[in-house]
PDB file of N, CA, C and O in Angstrom:
ATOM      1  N   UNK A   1     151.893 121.559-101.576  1.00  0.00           N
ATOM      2  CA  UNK A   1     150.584 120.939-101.579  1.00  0.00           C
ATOM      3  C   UNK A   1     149.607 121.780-102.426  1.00  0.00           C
ATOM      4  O   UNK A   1     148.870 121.427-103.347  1.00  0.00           O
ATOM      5  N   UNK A   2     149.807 123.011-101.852  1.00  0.00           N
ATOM      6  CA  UNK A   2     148.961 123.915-103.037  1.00  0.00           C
ATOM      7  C   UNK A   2     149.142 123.768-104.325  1.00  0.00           C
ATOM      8  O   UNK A   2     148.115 123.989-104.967  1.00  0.00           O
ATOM      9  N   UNK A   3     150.193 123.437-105.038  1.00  0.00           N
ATOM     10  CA  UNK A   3     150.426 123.306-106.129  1.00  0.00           C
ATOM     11  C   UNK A   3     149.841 122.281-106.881  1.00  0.00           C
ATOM     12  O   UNK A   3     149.252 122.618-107.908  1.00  0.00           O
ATOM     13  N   UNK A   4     149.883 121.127-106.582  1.00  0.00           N
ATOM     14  CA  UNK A   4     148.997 120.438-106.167  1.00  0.00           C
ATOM     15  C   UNK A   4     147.654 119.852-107.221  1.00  0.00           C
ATOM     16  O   UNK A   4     147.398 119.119-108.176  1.00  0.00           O
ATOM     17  N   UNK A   5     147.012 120.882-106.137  1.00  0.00           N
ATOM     18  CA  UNK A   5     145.708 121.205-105.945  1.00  0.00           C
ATOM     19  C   UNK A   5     145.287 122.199-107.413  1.00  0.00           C
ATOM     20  O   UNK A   5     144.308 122.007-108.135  1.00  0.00           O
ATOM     21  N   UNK A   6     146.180 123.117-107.551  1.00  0.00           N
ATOM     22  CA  UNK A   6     145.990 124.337-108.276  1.00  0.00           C
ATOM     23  C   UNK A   6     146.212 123.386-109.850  1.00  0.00           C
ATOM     24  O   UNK A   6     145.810 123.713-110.966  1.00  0.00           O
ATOM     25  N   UNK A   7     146.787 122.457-109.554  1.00  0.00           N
ATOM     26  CA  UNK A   7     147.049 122.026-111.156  1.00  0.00           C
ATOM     27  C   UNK A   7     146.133 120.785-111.529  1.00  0.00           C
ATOM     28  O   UNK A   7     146.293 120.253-112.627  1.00  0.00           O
ATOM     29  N   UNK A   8     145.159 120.301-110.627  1.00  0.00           N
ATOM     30  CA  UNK A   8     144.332 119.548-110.536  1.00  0.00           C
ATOM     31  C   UNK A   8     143.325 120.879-111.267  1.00  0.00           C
ATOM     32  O   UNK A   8     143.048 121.140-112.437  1.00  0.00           O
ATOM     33  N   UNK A   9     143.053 121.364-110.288  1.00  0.00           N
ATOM     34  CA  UNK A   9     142.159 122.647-111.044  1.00  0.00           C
ATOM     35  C   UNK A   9     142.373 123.268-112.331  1.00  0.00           C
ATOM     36  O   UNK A   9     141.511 123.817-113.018  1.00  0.00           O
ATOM     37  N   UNK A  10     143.524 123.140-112.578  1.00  0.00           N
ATOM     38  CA  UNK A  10     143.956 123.437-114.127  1.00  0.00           C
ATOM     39  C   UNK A  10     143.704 122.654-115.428  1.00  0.00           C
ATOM     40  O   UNK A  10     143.363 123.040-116.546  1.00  0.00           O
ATOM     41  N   UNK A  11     144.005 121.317-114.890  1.00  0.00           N
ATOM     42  CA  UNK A  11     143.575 120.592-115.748  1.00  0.00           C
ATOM     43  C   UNK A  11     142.076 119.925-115.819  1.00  0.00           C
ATOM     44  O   UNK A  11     141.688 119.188-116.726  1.00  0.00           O
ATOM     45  N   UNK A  12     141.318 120.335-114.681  1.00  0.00           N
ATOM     46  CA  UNK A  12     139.549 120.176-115.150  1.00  0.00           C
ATOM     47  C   UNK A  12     139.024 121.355-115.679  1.00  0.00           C
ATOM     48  O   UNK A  12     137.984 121.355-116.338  1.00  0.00           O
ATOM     49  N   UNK A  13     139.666 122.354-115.440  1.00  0.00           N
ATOM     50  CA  UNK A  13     139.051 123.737-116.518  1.00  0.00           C
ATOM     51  C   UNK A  13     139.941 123.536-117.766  1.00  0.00           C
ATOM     52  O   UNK A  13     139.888 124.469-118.568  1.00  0.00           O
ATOM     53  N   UNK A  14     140.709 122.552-118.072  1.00  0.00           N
ATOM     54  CA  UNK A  14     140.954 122.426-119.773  1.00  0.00           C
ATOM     55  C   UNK A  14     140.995 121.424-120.262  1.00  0.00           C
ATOM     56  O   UNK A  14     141.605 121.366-121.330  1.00  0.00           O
ATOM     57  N   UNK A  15     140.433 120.297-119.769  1.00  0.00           N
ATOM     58  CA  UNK A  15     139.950 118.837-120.128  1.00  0.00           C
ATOM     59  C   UNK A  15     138.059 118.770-120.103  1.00  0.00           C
ATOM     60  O   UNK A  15     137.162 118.464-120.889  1.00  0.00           O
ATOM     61  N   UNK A  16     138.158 119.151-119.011  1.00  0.00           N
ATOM     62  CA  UNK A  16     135.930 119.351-118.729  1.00  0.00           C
ATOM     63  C   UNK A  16     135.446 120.340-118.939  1.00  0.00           C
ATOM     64  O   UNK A  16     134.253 120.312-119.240  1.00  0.00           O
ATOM     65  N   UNK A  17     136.300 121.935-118.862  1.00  0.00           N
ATOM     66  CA  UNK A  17     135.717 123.076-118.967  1.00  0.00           C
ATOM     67  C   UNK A  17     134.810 123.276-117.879  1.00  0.00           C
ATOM     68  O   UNK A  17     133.662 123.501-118.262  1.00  0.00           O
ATOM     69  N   UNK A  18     135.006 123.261-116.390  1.00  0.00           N
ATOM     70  CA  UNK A  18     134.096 123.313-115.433  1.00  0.00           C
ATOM     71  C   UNK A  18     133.756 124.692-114.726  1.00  0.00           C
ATOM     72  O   UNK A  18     132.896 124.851-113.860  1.00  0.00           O
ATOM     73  N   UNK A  19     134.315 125.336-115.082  1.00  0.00           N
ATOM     74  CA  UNK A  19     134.537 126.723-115.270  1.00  0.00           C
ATOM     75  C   UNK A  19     132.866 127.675-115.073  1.00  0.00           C
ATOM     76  O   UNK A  19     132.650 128.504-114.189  1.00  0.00           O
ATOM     77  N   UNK A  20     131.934 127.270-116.099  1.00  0.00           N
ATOM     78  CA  UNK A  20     130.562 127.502-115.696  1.00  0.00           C
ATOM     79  C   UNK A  20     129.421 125.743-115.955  1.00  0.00           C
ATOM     80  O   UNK A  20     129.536 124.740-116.658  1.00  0.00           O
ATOM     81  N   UNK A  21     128.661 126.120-115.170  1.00  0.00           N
ATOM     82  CA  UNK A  21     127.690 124.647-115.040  1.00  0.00           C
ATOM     83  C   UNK A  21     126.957 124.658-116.262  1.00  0.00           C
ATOM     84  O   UNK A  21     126.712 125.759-116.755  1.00  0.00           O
ATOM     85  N   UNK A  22     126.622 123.778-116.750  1.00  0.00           N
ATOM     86  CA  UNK A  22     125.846 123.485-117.879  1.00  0.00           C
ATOM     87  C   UNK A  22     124.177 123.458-117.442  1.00  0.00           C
ATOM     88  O   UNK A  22     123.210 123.653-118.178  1.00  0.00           O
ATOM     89  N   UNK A  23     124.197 123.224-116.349  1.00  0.00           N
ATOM     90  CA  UNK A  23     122.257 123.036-115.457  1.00  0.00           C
ATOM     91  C   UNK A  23     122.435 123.962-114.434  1.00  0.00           C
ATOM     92  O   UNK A  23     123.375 124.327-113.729  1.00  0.00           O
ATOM     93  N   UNK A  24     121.148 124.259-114.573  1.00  0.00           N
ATOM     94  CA  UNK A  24     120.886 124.942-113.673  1.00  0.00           C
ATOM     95  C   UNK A  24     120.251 123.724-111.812  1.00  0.00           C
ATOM     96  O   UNK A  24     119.644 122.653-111.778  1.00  0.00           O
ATOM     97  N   UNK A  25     120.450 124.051-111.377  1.00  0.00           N
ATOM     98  CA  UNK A  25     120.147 123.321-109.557  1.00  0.00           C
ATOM     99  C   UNK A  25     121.501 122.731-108.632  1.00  0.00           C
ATOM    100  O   UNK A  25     122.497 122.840-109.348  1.00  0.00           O
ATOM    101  N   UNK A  26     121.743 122.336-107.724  1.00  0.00           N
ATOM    102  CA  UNK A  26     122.769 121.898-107.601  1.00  0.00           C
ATOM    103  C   UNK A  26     122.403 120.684-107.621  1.00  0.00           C
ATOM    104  O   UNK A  26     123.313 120.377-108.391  1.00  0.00           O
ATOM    105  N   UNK A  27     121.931 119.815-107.475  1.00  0.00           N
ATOM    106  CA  UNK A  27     121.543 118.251-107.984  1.00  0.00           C
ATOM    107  C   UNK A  27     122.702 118.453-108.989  1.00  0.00           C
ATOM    108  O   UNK A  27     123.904 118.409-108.725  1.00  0.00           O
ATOM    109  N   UNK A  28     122.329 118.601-109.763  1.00  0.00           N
ATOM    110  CA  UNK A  28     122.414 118.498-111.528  1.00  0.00           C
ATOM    111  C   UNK A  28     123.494 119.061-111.088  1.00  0.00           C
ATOM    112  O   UNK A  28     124.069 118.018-110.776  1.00  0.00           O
ATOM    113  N   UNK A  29     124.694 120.393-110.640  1.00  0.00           N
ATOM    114  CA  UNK A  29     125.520 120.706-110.826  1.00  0.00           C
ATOM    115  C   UNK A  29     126.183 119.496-110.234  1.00  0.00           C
ATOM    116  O   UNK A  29     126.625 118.664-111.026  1.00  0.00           O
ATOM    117  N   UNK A  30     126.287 119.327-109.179  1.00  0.00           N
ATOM    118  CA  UNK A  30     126.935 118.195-108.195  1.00  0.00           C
ATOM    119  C   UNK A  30     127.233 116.962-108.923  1.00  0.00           C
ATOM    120  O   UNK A  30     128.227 116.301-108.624  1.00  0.00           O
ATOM    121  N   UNK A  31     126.331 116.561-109.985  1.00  0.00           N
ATOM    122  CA  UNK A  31     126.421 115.578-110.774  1.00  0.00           C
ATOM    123  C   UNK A  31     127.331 115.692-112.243  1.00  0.00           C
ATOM    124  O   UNK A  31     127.741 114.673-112.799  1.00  0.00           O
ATOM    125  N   UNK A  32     127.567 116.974-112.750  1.00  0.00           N
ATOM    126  CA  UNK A  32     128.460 117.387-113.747  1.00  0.00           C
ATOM    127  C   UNK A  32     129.714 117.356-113.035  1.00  0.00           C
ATOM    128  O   UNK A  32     130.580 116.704-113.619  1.00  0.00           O
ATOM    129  N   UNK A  33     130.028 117.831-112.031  1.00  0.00           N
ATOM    130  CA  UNK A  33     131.149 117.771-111.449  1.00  0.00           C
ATOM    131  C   UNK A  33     131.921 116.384-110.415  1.00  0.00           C
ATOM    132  O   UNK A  33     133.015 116.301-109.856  1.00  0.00           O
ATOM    133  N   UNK A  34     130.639 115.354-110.526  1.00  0.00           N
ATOM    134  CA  UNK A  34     131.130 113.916-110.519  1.00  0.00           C
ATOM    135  C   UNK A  34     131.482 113.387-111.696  1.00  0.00           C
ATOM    136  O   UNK A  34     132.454 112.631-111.709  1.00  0.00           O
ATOM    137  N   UNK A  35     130.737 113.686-112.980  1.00  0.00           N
ATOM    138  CA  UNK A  35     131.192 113.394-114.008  1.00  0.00           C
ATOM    139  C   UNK A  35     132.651 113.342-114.686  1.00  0.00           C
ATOM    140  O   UNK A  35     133.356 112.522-115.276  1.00  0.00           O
ATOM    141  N   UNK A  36     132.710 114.931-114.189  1.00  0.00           N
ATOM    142  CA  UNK A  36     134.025 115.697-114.979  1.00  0.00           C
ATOM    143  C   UNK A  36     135.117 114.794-114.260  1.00  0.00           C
ATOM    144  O   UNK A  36     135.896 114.056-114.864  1.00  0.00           O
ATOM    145  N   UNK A  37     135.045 115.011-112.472  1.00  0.00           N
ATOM    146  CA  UNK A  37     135.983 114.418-111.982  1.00  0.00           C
ATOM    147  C   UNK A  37     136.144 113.066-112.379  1.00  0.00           C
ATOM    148  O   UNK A  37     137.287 112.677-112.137  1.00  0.00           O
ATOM    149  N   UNK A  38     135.228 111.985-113.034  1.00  0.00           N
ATOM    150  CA  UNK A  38     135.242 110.869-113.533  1.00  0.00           C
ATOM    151  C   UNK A  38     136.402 110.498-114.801  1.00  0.00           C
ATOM    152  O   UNK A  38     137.261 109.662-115.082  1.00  0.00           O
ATOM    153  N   UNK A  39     135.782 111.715-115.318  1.00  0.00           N
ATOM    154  CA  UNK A  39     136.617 112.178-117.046  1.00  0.00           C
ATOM    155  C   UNK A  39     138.465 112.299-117.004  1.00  0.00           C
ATOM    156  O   UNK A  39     139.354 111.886-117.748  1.00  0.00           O
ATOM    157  N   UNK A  40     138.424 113.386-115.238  1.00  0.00           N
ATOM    158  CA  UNK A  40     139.444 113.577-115.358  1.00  0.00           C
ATOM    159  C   UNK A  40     140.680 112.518-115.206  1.00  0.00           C
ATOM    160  O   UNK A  40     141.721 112.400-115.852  1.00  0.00           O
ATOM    161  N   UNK A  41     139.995 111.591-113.776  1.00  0.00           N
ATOM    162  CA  UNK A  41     140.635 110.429-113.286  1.00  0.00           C
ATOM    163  C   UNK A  41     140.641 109.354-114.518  1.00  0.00           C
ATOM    164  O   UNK A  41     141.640 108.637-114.576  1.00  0.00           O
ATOM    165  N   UNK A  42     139.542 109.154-115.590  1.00  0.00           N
ATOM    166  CA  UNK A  42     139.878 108.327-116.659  1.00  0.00           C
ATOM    167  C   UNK A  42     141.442 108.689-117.189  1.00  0.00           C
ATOM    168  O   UNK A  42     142.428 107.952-117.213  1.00  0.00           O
ATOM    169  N   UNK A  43     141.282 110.279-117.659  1.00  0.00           N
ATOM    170  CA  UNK A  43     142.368 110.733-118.624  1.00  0.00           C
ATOM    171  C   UNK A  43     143.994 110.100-117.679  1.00  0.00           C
ATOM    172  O   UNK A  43     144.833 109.337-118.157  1.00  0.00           O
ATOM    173  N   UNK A  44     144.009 110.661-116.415  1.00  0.00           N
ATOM    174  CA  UNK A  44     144.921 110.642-115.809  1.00  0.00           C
ATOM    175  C   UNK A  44     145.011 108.877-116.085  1.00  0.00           C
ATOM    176  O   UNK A  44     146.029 108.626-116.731  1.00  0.00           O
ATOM    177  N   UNK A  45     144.354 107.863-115.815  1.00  0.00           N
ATOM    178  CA  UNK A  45     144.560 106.410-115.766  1.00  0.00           C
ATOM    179  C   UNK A  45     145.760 106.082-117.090  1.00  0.00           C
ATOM    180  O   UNK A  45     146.752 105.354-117.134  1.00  0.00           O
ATOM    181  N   UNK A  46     144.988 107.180-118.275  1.00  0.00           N
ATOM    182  CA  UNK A  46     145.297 106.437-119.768  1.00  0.00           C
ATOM    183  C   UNK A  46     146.697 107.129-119.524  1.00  0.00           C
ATOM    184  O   UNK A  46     147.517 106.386-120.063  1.00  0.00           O
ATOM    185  N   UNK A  47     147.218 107.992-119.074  1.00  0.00           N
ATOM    186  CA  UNK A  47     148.278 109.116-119.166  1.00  0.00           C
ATOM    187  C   UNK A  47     149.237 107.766-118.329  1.00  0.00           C
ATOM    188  O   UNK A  47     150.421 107.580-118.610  1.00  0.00           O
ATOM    189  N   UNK A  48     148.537 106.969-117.356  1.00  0.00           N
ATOM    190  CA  UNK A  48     149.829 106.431-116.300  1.00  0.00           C
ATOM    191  C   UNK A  48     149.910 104.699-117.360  1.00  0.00           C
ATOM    192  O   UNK A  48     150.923 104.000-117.409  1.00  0.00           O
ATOM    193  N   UNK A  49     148.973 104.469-117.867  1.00  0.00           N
ATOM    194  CA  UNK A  49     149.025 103.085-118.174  1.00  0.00           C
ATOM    195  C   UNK A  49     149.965 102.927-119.205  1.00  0.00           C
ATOM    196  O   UNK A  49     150.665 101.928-119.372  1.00  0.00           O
ATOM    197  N   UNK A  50     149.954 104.613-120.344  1.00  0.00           N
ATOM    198  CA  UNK A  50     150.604 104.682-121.671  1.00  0.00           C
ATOM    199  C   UNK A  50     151.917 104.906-121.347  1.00  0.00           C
ATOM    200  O   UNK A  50     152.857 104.436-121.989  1.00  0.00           O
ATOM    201  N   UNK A  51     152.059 105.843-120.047  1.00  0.00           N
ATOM    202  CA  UNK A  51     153.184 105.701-119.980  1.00  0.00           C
ATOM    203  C   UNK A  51     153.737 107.637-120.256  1.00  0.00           C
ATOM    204  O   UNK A  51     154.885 107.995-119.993  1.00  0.00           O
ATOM    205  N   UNK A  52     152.956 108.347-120.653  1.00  0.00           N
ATOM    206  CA  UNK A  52     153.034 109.670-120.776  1.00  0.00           C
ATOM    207  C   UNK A  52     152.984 110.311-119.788  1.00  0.00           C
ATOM    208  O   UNK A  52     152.420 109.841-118.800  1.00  0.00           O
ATOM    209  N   UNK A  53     153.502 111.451-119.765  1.00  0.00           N
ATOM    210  CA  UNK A  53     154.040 112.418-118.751  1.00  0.00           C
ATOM    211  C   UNK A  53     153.470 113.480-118.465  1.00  0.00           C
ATOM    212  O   UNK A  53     154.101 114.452-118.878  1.00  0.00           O
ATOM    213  N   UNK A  54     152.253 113.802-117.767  1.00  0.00           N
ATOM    214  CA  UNK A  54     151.604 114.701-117.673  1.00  0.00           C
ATOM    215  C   UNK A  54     152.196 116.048-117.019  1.00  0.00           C
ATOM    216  O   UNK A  54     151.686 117.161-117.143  1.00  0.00           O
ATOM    217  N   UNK A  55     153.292 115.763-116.343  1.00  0.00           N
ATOM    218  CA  UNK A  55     153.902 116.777-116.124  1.00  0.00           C
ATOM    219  C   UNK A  55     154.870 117.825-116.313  1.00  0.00           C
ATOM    220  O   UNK A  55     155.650 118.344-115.515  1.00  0.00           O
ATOM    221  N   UNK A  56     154.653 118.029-117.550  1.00  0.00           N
ATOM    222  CA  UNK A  56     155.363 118.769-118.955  1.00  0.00           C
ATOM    223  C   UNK A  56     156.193 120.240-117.717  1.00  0.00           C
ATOM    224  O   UNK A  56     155.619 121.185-117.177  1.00  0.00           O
ATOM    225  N   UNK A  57     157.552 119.866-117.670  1.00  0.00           N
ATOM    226  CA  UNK A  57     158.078 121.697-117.386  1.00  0.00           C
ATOM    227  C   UNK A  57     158.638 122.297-118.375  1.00  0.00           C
ATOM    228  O   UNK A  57     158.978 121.557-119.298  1.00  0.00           O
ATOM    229  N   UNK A  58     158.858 123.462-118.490  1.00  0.00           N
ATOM    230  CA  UNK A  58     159.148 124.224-119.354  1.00  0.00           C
ATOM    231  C   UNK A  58     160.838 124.403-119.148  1.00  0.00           C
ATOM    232  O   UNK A  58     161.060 125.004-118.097  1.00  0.00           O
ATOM    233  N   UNK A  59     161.617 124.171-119.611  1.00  0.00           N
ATOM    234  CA  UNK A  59     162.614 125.014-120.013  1.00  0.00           C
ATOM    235  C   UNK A  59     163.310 125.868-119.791  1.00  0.00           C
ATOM    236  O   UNK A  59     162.401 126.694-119.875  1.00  0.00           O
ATOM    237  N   UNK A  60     164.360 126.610-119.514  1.00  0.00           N
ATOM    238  CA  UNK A  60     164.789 127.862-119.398  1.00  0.00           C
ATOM    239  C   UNK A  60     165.409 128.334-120.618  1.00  0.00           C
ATOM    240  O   UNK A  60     166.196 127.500-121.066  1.00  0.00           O
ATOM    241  N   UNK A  61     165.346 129.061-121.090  1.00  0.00           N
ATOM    242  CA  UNK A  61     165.922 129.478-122.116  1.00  0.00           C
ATOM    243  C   UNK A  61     167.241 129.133-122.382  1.00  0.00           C
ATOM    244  O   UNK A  61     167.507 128.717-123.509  1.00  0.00           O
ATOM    245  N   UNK A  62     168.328 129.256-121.338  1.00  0.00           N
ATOM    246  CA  UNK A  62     169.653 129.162-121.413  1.00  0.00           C
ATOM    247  C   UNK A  62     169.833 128.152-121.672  1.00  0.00           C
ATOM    248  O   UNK A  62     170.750 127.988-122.476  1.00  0.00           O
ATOM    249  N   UNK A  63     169.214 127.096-121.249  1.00  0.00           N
ATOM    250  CA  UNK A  63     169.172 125.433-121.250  1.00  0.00           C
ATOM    251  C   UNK A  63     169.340 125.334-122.792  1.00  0.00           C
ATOM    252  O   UNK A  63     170.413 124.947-123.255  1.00  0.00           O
ATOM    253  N   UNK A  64     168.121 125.735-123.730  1.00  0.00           N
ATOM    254  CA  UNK A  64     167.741 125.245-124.739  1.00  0.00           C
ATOM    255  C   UNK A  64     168.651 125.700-125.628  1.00  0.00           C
ATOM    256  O   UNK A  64     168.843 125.232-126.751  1.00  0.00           O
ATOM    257  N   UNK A  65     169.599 127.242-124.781  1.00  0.00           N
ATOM    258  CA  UNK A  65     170.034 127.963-126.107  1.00  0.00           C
ATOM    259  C   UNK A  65     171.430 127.297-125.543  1.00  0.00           C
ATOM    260  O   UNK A  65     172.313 127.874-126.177  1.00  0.00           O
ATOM    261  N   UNK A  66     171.820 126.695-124.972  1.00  0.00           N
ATOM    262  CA  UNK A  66     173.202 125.357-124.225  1.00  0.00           C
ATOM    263  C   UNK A  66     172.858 124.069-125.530  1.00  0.00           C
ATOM    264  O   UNK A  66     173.591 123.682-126.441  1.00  0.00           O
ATOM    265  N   UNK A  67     171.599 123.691-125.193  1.00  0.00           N
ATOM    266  CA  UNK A  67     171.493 122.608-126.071  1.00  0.00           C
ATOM    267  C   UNK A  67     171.591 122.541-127.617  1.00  0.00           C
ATOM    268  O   UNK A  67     172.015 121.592-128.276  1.00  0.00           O
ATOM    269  N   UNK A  68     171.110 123.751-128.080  1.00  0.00           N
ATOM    270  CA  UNK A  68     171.421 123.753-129.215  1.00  0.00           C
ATOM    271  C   UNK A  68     172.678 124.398-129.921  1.00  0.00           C
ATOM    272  O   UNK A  68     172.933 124.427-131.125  1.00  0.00           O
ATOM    273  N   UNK A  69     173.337 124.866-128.947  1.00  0.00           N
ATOM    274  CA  UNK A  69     174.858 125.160-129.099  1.00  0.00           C
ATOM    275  C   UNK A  69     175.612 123.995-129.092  1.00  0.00           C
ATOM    276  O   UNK A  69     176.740 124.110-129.572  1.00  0.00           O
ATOM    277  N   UNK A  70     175.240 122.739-128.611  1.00  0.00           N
ATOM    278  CA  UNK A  70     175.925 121.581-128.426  1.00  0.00           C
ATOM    279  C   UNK A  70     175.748 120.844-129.140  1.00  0.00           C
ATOM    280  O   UNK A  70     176.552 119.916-129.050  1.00  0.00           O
ATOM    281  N   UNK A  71     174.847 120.719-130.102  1.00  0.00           N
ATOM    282  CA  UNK A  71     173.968 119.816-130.884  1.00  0.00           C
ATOM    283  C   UNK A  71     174.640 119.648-132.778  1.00  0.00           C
ATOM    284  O   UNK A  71     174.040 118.938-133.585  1.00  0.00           O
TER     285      UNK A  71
END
């Protein structure tokens, strides 16, 4: 579950950059961070409608150095 969570957070500090507030009050912060979350749930929509895979894993080395021994 944490994981989750942690990669939700990952991807609004590198899609919105939410990282520091752009205004100063919390009004105004509270409202950048409805935004962002707006931005993010758009991106995620276009990612499920297109059909792309947001959940990119990486590889192991052995794998790749298997695959291209086979190739």
């Amino acid at each position: 579950m944490r994981a989750g969570i942690e990669g939700t957070i990952n991807q609004a500090l590198d899609i919105t950059g939410i990282r520091r507030a752009r205004y100063r009050g919390l009004p105004r912060v509270r409202l950048q961070h409805a935004f962002s979350a707006t931005a993010l749930n758009v991106v995620r929509l276009d990612a499920y409608w297109t059909g792309h895979d947001q959940h990119r894993t990486r590889g192991r080395r052995l794998e790749r150095l298997a695959y291209r021994l086979t190739a």
